[in-house]
C-alpha positions in Angstrom: 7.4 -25.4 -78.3 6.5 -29.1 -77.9 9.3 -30.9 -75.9 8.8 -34.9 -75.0 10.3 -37.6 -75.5 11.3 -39.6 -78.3 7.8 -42.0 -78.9 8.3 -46.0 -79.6 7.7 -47.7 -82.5 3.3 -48.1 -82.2 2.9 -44.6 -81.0 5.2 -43.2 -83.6 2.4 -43.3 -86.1 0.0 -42.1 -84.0 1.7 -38.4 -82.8 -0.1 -35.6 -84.0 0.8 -32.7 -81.4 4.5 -31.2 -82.5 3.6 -33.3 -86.0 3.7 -31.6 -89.4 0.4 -34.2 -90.8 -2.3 -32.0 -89.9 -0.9 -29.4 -91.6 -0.9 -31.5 -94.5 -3.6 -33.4 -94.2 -5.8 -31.3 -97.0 -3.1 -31.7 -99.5 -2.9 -35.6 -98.7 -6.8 -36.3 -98.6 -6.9 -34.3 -101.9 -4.3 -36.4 -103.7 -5.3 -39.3 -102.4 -8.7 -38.9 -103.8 -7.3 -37.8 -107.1 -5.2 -40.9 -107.1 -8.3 -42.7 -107.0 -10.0 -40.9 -109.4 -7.5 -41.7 -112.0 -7.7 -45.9 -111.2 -11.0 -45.7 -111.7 -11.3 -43.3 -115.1 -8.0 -45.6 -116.4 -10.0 -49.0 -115.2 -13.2 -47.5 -116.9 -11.6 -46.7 -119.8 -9.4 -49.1 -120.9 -6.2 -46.9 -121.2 -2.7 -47.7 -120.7 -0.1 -46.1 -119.4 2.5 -48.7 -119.5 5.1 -46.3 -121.5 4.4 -43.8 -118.8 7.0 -45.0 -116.0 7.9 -43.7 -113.0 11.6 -42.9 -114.8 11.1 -39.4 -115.5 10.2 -38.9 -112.0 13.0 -39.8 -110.5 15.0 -37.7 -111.9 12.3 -34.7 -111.2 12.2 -36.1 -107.1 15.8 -35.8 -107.0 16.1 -31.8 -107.6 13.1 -31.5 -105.6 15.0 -33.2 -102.9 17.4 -30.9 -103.6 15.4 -27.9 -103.2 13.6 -29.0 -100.6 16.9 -29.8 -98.4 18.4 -26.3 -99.6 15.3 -24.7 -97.8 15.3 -26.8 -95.1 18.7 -25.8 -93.9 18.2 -22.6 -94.8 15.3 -22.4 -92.7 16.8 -24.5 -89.5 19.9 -21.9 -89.5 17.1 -19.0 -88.8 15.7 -21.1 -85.9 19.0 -22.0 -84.5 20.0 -18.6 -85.0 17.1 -16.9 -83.2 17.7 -19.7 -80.2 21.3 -18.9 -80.0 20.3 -15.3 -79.7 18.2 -15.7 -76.9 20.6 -17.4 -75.3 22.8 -14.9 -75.2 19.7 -12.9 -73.6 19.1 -15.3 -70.7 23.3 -15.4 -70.4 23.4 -11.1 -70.8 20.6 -11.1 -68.4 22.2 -13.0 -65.3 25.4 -11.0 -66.4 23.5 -8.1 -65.4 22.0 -8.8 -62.8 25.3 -10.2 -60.9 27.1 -7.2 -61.7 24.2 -4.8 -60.4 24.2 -6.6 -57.2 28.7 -5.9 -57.3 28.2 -2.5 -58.7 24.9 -0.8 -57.4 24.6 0.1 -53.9 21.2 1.1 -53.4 18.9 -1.5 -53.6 15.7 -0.1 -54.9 17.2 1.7 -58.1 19.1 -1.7 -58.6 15.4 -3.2 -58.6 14.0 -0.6 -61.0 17.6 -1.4 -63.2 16.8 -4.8 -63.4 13.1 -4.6 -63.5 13.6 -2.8 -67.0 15.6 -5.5 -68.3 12.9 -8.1 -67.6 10.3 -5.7 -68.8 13.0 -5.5 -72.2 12.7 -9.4 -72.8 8.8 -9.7 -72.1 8.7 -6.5 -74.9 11.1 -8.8 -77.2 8.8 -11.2 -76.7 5.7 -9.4 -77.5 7.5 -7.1 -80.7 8.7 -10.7 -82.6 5.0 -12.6 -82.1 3.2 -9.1 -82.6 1.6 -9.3 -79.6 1.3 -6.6 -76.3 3.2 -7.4 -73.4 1.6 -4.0 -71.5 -0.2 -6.2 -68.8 3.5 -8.1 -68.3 4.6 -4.9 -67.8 2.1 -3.3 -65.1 2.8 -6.5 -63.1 6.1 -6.5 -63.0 6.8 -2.3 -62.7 3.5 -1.0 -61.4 3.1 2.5 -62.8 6.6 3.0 -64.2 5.4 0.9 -67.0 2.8 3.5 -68.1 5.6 5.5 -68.9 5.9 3.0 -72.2 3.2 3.1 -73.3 3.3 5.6 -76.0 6.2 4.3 -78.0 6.1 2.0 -80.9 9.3 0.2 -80.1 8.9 -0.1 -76.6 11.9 -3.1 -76.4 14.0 0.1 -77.7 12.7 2.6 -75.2 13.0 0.1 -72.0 16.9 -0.1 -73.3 17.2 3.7 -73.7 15.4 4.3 -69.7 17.9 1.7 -68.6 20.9 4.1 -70.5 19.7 6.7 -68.4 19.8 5.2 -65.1 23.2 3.9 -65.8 24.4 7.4 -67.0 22.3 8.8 -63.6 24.5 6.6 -61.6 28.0 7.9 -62.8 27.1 11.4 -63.2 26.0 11.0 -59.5 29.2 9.0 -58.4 27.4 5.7 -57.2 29.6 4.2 -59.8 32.5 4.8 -61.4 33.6 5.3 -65.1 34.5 1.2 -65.2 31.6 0.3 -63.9 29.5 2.7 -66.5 31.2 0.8 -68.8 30.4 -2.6 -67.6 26.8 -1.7 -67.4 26.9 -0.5 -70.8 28.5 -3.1 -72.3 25.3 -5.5 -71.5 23.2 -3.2 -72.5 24.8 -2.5 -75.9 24.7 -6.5 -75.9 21.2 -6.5 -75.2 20.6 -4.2 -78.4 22.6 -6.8 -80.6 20.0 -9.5 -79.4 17.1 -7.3 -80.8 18.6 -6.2 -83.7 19.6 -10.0 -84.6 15.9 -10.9 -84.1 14.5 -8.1 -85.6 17.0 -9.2 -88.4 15.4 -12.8 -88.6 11.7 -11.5 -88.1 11.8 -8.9 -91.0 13.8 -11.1 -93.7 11.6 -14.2 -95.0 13.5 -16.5 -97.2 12.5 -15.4 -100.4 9.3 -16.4 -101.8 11.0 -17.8 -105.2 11.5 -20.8 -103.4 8.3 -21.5 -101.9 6.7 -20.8 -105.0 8.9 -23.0 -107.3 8.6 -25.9 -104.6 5.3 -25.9 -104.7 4.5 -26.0 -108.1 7.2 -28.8 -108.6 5.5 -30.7 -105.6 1.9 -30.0 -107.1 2.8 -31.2 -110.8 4.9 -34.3 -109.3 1.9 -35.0 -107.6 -0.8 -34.8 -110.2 1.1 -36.8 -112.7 2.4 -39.4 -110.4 -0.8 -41.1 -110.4 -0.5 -41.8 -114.3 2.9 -43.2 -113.8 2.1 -45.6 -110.8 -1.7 -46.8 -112.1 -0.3 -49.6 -114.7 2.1 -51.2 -112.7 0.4 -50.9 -108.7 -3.2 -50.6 -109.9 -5.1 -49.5 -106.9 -1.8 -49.3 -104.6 -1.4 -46.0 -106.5 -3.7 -43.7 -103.7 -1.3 -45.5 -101.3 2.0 -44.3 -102.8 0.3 -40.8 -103.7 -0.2 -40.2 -100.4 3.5 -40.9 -99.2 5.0 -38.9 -101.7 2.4 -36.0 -101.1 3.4 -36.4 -97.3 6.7 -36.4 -97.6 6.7 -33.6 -100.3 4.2 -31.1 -98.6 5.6 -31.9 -94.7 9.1 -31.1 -95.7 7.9 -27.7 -97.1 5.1 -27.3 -94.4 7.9 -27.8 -91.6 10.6 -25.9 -93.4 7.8 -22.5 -93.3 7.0 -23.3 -89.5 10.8 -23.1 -89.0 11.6 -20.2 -91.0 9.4 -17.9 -88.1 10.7 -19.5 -84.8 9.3 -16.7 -82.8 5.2 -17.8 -83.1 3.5 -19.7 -81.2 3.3 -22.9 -83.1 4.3 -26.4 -82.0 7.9 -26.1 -83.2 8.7 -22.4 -82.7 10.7 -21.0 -79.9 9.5 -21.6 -76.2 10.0 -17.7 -75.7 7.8 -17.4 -72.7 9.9 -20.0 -71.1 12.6 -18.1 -71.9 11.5 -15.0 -70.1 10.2 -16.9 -66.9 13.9 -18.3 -66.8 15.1 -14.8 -67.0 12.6 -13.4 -64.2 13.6 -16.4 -62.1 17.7 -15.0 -62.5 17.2 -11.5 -61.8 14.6 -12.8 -58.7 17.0 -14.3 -57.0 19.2 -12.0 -57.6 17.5 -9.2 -56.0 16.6 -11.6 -52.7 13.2 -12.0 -53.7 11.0 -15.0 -54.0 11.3 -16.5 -57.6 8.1 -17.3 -59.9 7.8 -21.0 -60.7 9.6 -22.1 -64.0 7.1 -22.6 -66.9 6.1 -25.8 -67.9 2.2 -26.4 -68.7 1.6 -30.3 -69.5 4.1 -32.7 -69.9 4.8 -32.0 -73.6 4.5 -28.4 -73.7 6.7 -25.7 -72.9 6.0 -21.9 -74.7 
C-alpha cells in the first residue's frame, strides 16, 4: 500500500507510483491514436460531421457516471470492509495477548498460545494473497510449525491447536471456566475475521458490471472522436485522451479496490499489519520486538 503525502500542484501531474495511469496507459495511447486517425481520414476526405454533436453523449456519460460511481462505492465498501476487519485482528490480537499474560501462569505455554495466534495472521495473510506463509512460520515456531503443514486451511487449523491448548488449560485447572471463556471468546472472534475475509476474497462484484462498463466506455470512446472532429479539429486526440482517462481509471481503480488483499499499490498493507501484531504480542511476552515495517518513504505492505 502506497502511503505519502499529498503532492503539490507541479508534481501532481507527474505521480505515477500509487497512480491508476499506467494501468491505463494502453487504452489511452490506443484512443489517442484512433483520435488521430479519424482527423486525418475526415481532413482527407472532406466529410462533415457537423450534425454529429457531442449532445447524445452527454446524455450516454451521464449513466456511465452513474455506473461507474455505483461500482466504485461498491468496490470502496469491500476495501474498507476488509480494513476494518483487520482491525479488529490487530485489536483481538493485543486483547489476547493482555489477558494471556492475566490469565496463564506458565510462561512458556503462554508463548506457544500466543505464538499460534501470530502464526494465525501470517496464515490469513498468506490464504487471501494465495501465497505460503510456511517459512513465517518455521521462524516464528521452530518445529511446531511442521505440524501445519499438511492442512489446506492452515489459518483454520492454527485456530483449532489454539482451542486445544485453551481447553488443555481448564481441563488441567490452570484456568478456570471464566477464563476458558475469555480465551474463547477471542478466539471465536478471530474466526469471524477469517470468515469476513474469506467472505470478501471469494465474492467478486459481479462481472455484469464490468462487462457493461466496459463496453459503454469502449463505444463512448470510439465514437467520441466523430463528435469532437468538426468543432476542435485536431484538439480531438486531446479530449479523447481525457475522457479515455477518466473513463478507464475510474474502472481500472474500482477492480484494484474490489481485491484489497494483493499486493498492488492501493491494496491493503497486510504485512504491516502482521509486523504490528508481532510487535504487540512481543512485548507482551517480555521479549525484544521486531522493527515496525516501513520500506521507503512511500511504501508500506
Amino acid at each position: 500500500m502506497i502511503i505519502r503525502p499529498r503532492p503539490g500542484f507541479l508534481s501532481l501531474f507527474f505521480v505515477m507510483r500509487g497512480s491508476i495511469v499506467p494501468r491505463t496507459l494502453p487504452q489511452i495511447i490506443g484512443m489517442t491514436i484512433y483520435a488521430v486517425a479519424v482527423v486525418i481520414a475526415v481532413q482527407m476526405s472532406g466529410l462533415s460531421f457537423e450534425k454529429f454533436n457531442i449532445t447524445p453523449f452527454g446524455l450516454v456519460g451521464i449513466s456511465l457516471s452513474i455506473y461507474l460511481g455505483f461500482r466504485n462505492n461498491a468496490a470502496y465498501d469491500r476495501w474498507w470492509e476488509a480494513r476494518k476487519l483487520w482491525g479488529q485482528l490487530v485489536y483481538d490480537i493485543r486483547n489476547l495477548a493482555r489477558v494471556s499474560n492475566s490469565l496463564v501462569a506458565d510462561k512458556a505455554r503462554r508463548r506457544s498460545f500466543l505464538i499460534d495466534a501470530l502464526l494465525f495472521c501470517h496464515f490469513l495473510r498468506a490464504h487471501l494473497r494465495r501465497t505460503d506463509a510456511m517459512d513465517k512460520a518455521r521462524e516464528l515456531a521452530g518445529d511446531r510449525a511442521e505440524e501445519l503443514v499438511d492442512y489446506r486451511n492452515r489459518t483454520d487449523a492454527v485456530l483449532r491447536r489454539m482451542g486445544e491448548q485453551a481447553g488443555a488449560l481448564l481441563q488441567e485447572g490452570a484456568i478456570d471456566p471464566i477464563g476458558y471463556r475469555i480465551l474463547d471468546e477471542r478466539l471465536s472472534s478471530l474466526a469471524a475475521v477469517e470468515a469476513g475475509c474469506e467472505r470478501i476474497s471469494g465474492t467478486p462484484l459481479p462481472f455484469a458490471y464490468s462487462l457493461l462498463l466496459r463496453r459503454t466506455a469502449y463505444i463512448v470512446c470510439l465514437l467520441l472522436p466523430f463528435a469532437l472532429v468538426s468543432a476542435t479539429g485536431w484538439a480531438t486526440p486531446l479530449f479523447t485522451a481525457l475522457i479515455t482517462y477518466t473513463y478507464f481509471g475510474l474502472d481500472a481503480l474500482s477492480e484494484e479496490l474490489e481485491d484489497p488483499f494483493g499486493t498492488e499499490a492501493n491494496d491493503l498493507p497486510l504485512d504491516g499489519l502482521c509486523r504490528v501484531c508481532e510487535i504487540s504480542v512481543f512485548e507482551a511476552l517480555g521479549e525484544k520486538a521486531p522493527p515496525p515495517l516501513e520500506g521507503d518513504r512511500y511504501l508500506y505492505t
